[in-house]
Structure formats: structure tokens, C-alpha cells
C-alpha positions in Angstrom: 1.1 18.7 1.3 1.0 15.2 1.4 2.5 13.3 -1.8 1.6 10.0 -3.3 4.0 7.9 -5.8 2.3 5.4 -7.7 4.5 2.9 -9.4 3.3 0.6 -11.7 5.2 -2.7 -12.3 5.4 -4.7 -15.1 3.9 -8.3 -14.8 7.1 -11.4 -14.5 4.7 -13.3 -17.0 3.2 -11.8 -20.3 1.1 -14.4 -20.0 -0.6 -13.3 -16.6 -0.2 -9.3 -16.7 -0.4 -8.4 -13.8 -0.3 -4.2 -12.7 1.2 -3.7 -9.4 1.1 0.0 -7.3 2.9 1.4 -4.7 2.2 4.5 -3.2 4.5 6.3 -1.0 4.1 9.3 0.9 7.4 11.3 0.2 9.0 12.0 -2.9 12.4 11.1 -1.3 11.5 7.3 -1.6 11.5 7.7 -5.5 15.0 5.6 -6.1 14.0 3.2 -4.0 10.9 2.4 -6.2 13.3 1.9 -9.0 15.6 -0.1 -7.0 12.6 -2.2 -5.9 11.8 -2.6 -9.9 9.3 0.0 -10.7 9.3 1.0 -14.5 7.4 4.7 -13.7 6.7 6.8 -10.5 4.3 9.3 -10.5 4.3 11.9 -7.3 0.9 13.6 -7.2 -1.5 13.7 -4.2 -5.0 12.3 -5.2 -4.0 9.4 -7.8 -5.8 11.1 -10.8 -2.2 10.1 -12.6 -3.1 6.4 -12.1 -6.1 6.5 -14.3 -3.9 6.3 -17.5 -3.0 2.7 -16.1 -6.4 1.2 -15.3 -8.9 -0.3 -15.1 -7.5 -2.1 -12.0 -8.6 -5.5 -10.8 -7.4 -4.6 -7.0 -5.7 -1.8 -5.5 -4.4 -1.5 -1.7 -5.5 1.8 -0.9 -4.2 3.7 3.0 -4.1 7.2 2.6 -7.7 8.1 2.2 -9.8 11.4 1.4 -9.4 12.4 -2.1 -7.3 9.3 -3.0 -9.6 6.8 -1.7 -12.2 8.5 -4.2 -9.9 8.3 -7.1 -9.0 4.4 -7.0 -12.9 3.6 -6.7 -13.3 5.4 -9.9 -10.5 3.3 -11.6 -11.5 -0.1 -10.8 -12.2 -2.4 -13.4 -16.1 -4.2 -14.0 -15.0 -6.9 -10.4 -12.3 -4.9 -9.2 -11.8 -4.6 -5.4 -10.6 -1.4 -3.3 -9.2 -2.4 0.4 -8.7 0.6 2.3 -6.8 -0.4 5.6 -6.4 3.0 6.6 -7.3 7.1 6.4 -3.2 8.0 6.4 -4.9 12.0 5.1 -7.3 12.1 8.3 -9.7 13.4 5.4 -13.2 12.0 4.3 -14.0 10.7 0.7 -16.0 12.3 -1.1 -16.8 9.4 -3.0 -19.7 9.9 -6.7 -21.5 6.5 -6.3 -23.2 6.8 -9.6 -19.7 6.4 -11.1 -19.5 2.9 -9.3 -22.5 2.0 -10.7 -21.1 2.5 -14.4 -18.5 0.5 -13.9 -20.2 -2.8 -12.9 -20.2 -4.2 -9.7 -16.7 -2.8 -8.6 -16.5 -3.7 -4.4 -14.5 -1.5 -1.3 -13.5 -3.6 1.5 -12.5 -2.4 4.9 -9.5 -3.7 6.4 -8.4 -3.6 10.0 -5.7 -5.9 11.4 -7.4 -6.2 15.0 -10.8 -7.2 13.4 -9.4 -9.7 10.8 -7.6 -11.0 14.1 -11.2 -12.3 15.4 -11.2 -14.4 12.3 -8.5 -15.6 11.9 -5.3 -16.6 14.5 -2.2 -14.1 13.6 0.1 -16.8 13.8 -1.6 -18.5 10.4 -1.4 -15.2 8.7 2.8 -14.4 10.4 3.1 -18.2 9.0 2.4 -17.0 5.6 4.5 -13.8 5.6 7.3 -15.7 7.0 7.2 -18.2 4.0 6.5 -15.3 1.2 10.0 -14.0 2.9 12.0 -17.3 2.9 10.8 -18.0 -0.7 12.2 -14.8 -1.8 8.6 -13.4 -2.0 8.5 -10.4 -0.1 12.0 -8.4 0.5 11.7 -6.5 3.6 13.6 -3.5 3.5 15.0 -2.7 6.8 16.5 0.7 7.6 17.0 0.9 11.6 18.5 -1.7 13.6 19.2 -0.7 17.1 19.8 -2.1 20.4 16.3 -2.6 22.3 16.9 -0.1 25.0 16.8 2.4 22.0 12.7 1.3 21.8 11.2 4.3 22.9 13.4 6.7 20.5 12.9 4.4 16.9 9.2 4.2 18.4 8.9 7.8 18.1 10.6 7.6 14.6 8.1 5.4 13.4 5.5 7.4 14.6 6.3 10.3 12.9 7.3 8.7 10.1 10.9 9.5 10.0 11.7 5.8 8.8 10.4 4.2 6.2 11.1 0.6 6.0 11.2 -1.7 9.2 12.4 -1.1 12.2 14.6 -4.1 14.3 15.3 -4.0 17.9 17.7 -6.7 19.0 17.7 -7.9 22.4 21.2 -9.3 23.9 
């Protein structure tokens, strides 16, 4: 069975709250949400949990199927859904008369080759580079390997045996 954590952050500024999730897929990652500053983790599978913690004004959704269905439902009256990926290979059986009760809540398709016709990747590698020097964004890196290692951290990665980044130095 697949597992989601949701984490919910507290905001830096009580004067802009602001409700961060994360959702991982293994409930060995759970520390590492709490080292990474989360104040709750909930493991459960479809995100039904989450609703205690909405309305949300935009959630970052990838696994898909059941979960996809759940964040629409907890969106708040403007709130955006992206859902850059189908991680559960399962459809969504999505109620669009609950979307209508909420206001005029929007999902928004993400795909990284698409947005690429847009826009140039450098602008948007520009960007995460700077959110990383500024102390923005802390990559968490758990292989670093010798490149001629590619094809065996590749597989790792594809099966989802690592869970942060993956380095591969070149000498």
C-alpha cells in the first residue's frame, strides 16, 4: 500500500500564516519531516487526515487517484491544486459538484517538458540556484558517488530506494 505523510508547518510570520504540506510516500521518512521542522505528520494513504487543516490556498499534489480527489475537496473559495504527476498510476475519481460549493477553487496540470516551451530552464535553474544560496531551499542529499556508479544510483532512483538527491561527481 502506498502511504502519504502530510506535514503541516507552521507559518515564520504570524502575521502571514502560511500552511505548508509535505507528502512522502514511506513512513520511514517520518524523522526527517521533523528534522526538516514539521510540527505534525500524518501517514495515511488518500489525505482525508488533511482536511482538519484546511481550507488550503495551494497544495502541490503528485501521487494521484484517490489523493488527487481529496486535496480538490479541501481547497479554499481561490485555492489552486497542481498536480505534476499520477505517482498511484490510479484515476481520480473526482465529485465536481463539491468544487462548485466551494467557489471557484482551480487544478492546474504541471509537466516540466511543457513549461519548458514557455519558458527557458536556465531562468527557472537561475531561480532554484538563488532560493539555495539564500538559504531558501535545503537540498537534502543522500548518495554521492563517483559517476561511473551512474547506471546503479539511476536504478536507485528509479525504484525509489533514495529519497533525497542523488550527486555524481566527475574527476
Amino acid at each position: 500500500m502506498r502511504q502519504v505523510v502530510l506535514v503541516t508547518l507552521r507559518a515564520r510570520s504570524q502575521a502571514h500564516p502560511v500552511r505548508r504540506s509535505l507528502r512522502l510516500r514511506q513512513d520511514k521518512h517520518r524523522s526527517q519531516a521533523f528534522a526538516d521542522g514539521a510540527h505534525e505528520v500524518h501517514v495515511e494513504p488518500s489525505l482525508a487526515a488533511a482536511h482538519q487543516f484546511g481550507p488550503f490556498d495551494l497544495i502541490l499534489e503528485s501521487v494521484g487517484g484517490v489523493a488527487l480527489a481529496n486535496a480538490l475537496t479541501m481547497l479554499s473559495r481561490q485555492g489552486v491544486c497542481v498536480s505534476y504527476g499520477n505517482s498511484s498510476r490510479d484515476v481520480a475519481p473526482i465529485d465536481v459538484s463539491k468544487l462548485y460549493l466551494t467557489g471557484s477553487p482551480r487544478l492546474e496540470a504541471m509537466f516540466l517538458v511543457s513549461e519548458m516551451q514557455h519558458e527557458a530552464p536556465s531562468i527557472g535553474l537561475s531561480r532554484l540556484v538563488h532560493a539555495v544560496e539564500v538559504g531558501l531551499i535545503r537540498p537534502r542529499i543522500e548518495v554521492e558517488a563517483p559517476w561511473e556508479e551512474v547506471d546503479s544510483i539511476a536504478r536507485q532512483l528509479f525504484n525509489r530506494q533514495i529519497a533525497g538527491k542523488a550527486v555524481l561527481n566527475i574527476s
